[in-house]
Kinemage of the C-alpha trace (Angstrom):
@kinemage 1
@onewidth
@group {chain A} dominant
@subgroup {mainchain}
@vectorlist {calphas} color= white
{ca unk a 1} P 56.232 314.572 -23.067
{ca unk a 2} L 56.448 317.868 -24.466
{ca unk a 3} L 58.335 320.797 -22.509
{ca unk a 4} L 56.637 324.387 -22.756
{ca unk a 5} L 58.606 326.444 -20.952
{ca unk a 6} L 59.066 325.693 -17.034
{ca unk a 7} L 55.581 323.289 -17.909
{ca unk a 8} L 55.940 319.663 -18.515
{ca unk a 9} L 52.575 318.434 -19.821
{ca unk a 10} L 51.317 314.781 -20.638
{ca unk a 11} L 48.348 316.216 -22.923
{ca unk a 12} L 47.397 314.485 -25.610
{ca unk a 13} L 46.084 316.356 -28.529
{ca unk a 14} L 42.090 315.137 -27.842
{ca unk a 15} L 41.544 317.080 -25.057
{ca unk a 16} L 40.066 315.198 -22.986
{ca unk a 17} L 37.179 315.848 -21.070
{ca unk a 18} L 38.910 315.366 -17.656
{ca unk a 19} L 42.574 316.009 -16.867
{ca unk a 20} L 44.353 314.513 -13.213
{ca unk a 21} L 48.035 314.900 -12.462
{ca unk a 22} L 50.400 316.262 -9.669
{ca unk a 23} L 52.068 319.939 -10.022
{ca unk a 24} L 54.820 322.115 -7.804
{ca unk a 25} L 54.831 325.856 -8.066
{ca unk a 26} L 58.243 327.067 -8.999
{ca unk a 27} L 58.363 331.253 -8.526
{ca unk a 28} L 54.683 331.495 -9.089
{ca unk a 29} L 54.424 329.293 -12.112
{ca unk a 30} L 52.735 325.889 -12.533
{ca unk a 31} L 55.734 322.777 -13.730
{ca unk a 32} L 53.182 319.890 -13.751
{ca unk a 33} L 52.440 316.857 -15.506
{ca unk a 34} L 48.694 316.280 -16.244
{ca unk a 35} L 46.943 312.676 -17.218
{ca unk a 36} L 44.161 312.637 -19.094
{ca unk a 37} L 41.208 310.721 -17.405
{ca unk a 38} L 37.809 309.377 -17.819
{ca unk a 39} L 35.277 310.747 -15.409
{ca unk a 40} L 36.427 308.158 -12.542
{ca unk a 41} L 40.130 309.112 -12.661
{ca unk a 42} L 41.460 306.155 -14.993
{ca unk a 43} L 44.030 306.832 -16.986
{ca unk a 44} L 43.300 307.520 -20.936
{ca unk a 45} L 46.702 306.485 -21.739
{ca unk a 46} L 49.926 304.166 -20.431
{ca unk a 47} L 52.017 306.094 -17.582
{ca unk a 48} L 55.544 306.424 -17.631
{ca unk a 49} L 56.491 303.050 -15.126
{ca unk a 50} L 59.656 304.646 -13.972
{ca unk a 51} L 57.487 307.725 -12.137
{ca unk a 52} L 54.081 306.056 -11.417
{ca unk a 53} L 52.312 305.688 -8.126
{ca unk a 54} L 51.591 302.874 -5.621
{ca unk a 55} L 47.954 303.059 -7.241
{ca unk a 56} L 49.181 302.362 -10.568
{ca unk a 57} L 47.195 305.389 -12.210
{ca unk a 58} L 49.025 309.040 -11.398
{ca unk a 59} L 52.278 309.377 -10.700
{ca unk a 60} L 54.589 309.809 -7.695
{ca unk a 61} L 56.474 313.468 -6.977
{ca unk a 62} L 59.273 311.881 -5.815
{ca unk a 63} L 59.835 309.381 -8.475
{ca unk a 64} L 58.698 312.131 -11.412
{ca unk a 65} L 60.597 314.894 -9.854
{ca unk a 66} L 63.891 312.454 -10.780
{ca unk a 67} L 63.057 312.383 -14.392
{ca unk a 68} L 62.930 316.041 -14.880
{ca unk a 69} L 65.620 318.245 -16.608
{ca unk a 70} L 67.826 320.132 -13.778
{ca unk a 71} L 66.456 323.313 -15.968
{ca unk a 72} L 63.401 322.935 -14.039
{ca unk a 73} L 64.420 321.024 -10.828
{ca unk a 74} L 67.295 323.769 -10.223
{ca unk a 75} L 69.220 320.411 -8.742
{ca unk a 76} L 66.999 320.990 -5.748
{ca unk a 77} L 64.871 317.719 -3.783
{ca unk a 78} L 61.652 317.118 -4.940
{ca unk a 79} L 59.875 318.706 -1.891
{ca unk a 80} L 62.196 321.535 -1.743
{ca unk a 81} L 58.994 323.667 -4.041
{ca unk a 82} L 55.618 323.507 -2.568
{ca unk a 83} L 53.352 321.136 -4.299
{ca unk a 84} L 49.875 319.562 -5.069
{ca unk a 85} L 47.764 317.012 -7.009
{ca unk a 86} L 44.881 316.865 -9.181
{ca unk a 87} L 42.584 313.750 -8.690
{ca unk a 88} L 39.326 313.197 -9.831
{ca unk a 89} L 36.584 310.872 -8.865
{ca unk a 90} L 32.841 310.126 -9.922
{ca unk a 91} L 33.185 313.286 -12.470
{ca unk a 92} L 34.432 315.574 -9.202
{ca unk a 93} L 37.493 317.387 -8.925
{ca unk a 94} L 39.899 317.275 -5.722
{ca unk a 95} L 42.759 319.621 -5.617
{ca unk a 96} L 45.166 318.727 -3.253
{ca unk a 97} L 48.281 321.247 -2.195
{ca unk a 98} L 50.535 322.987 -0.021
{ca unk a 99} L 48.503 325.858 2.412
{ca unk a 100} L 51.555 327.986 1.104
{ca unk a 101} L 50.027 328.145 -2.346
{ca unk a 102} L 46.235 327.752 -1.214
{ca unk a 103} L 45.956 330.923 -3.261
{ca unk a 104} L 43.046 332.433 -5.712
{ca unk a 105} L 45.576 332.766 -7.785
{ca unk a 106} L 46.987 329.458 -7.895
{ca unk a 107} L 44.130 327.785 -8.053
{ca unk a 108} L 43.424 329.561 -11.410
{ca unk a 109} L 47.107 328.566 -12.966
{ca unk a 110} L 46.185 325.284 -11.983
{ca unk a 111} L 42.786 325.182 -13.143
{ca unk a 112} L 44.437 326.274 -16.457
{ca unk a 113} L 47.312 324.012 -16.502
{ca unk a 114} L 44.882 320.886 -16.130
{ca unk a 115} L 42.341 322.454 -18.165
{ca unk a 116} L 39.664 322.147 -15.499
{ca unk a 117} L 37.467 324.897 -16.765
{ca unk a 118} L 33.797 324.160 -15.964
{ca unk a 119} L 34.587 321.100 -13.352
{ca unk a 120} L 33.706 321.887 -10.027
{ca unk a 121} L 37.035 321.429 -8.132
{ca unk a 122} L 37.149 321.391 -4.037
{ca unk a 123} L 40.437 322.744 -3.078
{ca unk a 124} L 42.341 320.938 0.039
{ca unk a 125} L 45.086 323.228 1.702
{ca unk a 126} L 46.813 319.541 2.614
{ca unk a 127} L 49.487 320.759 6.185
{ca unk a 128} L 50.213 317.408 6.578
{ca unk a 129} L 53.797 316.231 5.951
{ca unk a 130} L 52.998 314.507 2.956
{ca unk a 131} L 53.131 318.123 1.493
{ca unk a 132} L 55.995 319.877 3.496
{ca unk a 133} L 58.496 321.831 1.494
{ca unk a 134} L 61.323 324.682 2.185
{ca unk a 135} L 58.495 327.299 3.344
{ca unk a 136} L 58.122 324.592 6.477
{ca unk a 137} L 61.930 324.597 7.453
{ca unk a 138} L 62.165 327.993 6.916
């Protein structure tokens, strides 16, 4: 993993054609980990074990958020920051997140972040608990 600033990124140096992940937003700015894919959303390359999903191929918040440097988690929960995911499916795009950063603005530091220029991407403003954070207790 290589840290860029407040962006952890999985990339590999091919660039692959399609890129899946999960991502918070942390004062405006994308911290996410992208995987790269094939068109159907498998993985290009092995996950890290200790952070990876029920499904086996993307990786859990929860479980990533613990392997992060406190530099970027500010020693706060892993839902305290509102957050999304990246999945992709039959060369299609889903982009699930928080309605608190459903923003035009967002969306493009996330298109950027998982490279997703020129992939049609539908964009989900998930309210469901799965995606509470602060904003909701607020």
């Amino acid at each position: 993993m290589r840290l860029n600033g407040n962006v952890m990124n999985d990339k590999t140096e091919k660039n692959p054609a399609y890129s899946k992940g999960i991502f918070w937003v942390i004062d405006g700015q994308p911290v996410y980990c992208s995987i790269p894919c094939d068109e159907n959303g498998v993985p290009l390359e092995e996950l890290d074990q200790d952070a990876v999903s029920k499904s086996g191929t993307t990786y859990n918040h929860e479980k990533y958020w613990a392997t992060l440097p406190k530099s970027i988690t500010g020693g706060m929960a892993y839902n305290y920051y509102p957050r999304g995911r990246v999945e992709i499916s039959r060369g299609r795009c889903k982009m699930f997140l928080s309605p608190y950063i459903c923003t035009d603005e967002i969306r493009e530091l996330i298109v950027g972040a998982f490279d997703l220029t020129g992939i049609n991407a539908d964009i989900i403003a998930d309210g469901s608990a799965h995606y509470r954070c602060f904003f909701d207790n607020s």
